[in-house]
N, C-alpha and C positions, 0 to 999 in steps of 0.2 A: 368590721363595719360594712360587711357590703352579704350579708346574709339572717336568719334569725337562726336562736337554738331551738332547736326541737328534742328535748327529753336527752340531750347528750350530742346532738350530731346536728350540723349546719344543713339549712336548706338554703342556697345559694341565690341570690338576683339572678336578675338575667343578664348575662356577662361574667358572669364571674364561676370561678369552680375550684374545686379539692377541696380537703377534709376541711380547712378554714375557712372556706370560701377567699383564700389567698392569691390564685389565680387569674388575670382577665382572658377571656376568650379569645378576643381579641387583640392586640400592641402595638402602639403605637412608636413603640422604641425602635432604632436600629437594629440590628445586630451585635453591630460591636458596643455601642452603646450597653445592652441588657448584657453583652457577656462582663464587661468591666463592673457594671452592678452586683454581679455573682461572682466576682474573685477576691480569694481570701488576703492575709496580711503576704500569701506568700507568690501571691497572684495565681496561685490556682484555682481554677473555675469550679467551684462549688465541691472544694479541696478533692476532686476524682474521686466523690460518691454521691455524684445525683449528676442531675442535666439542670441545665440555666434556662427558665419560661419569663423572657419578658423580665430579667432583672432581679427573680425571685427564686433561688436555689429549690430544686428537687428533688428529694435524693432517695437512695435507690434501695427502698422497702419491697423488695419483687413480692417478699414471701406476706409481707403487711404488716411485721412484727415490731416495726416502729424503731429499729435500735439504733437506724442511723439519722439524727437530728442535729438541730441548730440551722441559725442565718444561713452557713457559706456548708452546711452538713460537716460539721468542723465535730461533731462527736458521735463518735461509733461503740457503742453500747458491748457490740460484738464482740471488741477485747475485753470485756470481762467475762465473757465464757469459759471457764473450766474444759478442757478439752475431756479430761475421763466422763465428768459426771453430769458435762452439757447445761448445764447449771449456772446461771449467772454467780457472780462471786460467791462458786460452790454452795450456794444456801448461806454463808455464815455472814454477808454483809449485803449493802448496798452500791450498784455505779452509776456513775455520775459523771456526764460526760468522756467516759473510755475509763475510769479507775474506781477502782472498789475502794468502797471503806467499810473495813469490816467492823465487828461487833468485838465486843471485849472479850479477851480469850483466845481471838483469832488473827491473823498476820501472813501476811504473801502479798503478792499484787493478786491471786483473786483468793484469797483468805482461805489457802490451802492447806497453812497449819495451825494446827493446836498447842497455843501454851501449853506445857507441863508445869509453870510455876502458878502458886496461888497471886489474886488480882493484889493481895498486900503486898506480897514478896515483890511483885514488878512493881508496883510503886516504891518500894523501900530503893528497890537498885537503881532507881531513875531519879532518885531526890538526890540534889546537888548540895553541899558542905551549905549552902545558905537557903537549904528548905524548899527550895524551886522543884518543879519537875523539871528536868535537863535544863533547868537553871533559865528557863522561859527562852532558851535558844536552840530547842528540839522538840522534836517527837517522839514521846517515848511505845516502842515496840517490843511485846513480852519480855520486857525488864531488860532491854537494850536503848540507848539514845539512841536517834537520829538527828545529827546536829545540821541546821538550816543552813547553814552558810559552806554550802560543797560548791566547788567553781567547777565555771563551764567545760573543763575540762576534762572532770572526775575527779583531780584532787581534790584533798582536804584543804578549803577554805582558811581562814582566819580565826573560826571558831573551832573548839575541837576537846577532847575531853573525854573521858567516860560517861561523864553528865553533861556534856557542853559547857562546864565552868573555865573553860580557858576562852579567853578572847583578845586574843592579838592586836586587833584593831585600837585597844586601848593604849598601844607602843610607840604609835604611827603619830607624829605631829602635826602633818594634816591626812587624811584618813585617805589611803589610795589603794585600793584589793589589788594591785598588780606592781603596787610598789616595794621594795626592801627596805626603808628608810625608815626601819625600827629606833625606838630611841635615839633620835635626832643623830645616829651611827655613832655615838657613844658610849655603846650599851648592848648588854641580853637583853633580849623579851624571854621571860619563861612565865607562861601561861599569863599570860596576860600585865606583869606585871617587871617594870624594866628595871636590872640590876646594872649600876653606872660605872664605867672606866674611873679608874682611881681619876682623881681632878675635876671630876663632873657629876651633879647633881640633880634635883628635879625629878617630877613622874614620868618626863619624858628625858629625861640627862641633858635638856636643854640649856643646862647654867655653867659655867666651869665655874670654878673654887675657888680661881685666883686669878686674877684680870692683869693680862699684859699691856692694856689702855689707862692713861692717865685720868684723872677724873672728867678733868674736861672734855677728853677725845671723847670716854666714853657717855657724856650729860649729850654731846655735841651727836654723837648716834643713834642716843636714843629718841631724841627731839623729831628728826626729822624735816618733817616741812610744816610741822605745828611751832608753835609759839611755849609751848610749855614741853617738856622731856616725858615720854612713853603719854601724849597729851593729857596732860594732868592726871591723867587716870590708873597709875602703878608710879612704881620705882624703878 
């Protein structure tokens, strides 16, 4: 807004400058001001690859080859360079904010290798018992999953599988990733699906078999502070 295009490239107002015409010449900002403008979610200033002008990150293209972008220069194109071949994700894919996504056939973080399997075979080994690819809870790579749900700590998550068809979280009766309170603790989860201690029932073993409550205690429990038992709405 503060220049016209000419054939690909800004000719800038007066007051204003760089490739967008994104910069004023002038600022009327602080300092501290324009530097809190430019820091990231992690507070660093224009995450230590550009300088801060006036509230607007700039970052640091010495060479001019554009690969360090974004608001806070939050994406550096540069890790997707191939060290042998110098090459952005070796020629075999695209990056995108600091990660490659490669082309079918190809797989690394900069698509350094070559399937040896045909593109059937890798879909045949990533199709899940119900027809999915890694059962809509992965990414499949030359006919391996990658299953979405890895915790922040590098373990394996709650999902897990050869295809991703296990998922745990279905065990949980209220659902907590950092919880153990598989099948209400009356119970295996194995792969997703809870096998119950003799006396307990349910898809979560949430019931027992046989009630040591009278009928009343137990009408009188499930009531509540409603006027009707489970409020009229179950048994």
């Amino acid at each position: 807004g503060h220049g016209k295009c000419d054939c690909g490239k800004c000719k800038c107002d007066e007051g204003w400058y760089g490739e967008a015409c994104q910069y004023p010449t002038s600022c009327n900002l602080t300092r501290k001001k324009s530097n809190e403008m430019c820091k990231n979610s992690q507070d660093i200033i224009c995450s230590g690859a550009g300088t801060c002008h006036c509230g607007r990150c700039k970052c640091a293209n010495s060479d001019g080859n554009g690969l360090v972008y974004g608001k806070y220069c939050e994406c550096d194109d540069r890790e997707c360079i191939d060290d042998e071949t110098e090459e952005i994700c070796t020629g075999h894919g695209k990056c995108y904010c600091g990660n490659c996504y490669c082309e079918a056939g190809w797989h690394g973080d900069k698509c350094e290798f070559q399937c040896d399997i045909t593109p059937w075979e890798i879909k045949k080994r990533c199709t899940s018992p119900d027809g999915k690819i890694c059962s809509n809870r992965g990414t499949c790579v030359c006919g391996e999953c990658t299953c979405h749900d890895v915790d922040p700590t590098g373990d394996w998550g709650d999902i897990h599988g050869d295809t991703c068809e296990c998922d745990e979280r279905n065990c949980k009766a209220v659902y907590d990733r950092y919880s153990d309170d598989f099948c209400s603790g009356h119970g295996q989860c194995n792969c997703g699906r809870c096998d119950c201690k003799e006396g307990w029932t349910g898809k979560k073993c949430e019931h027992p078999r046989s009630c040591p409550l009278s009928v009343e205690e137990s009408a009188k429990k499930c009531q509540g502070n409603s006027n009707l038992p489970c409020s009229g709405r179950g048994k």
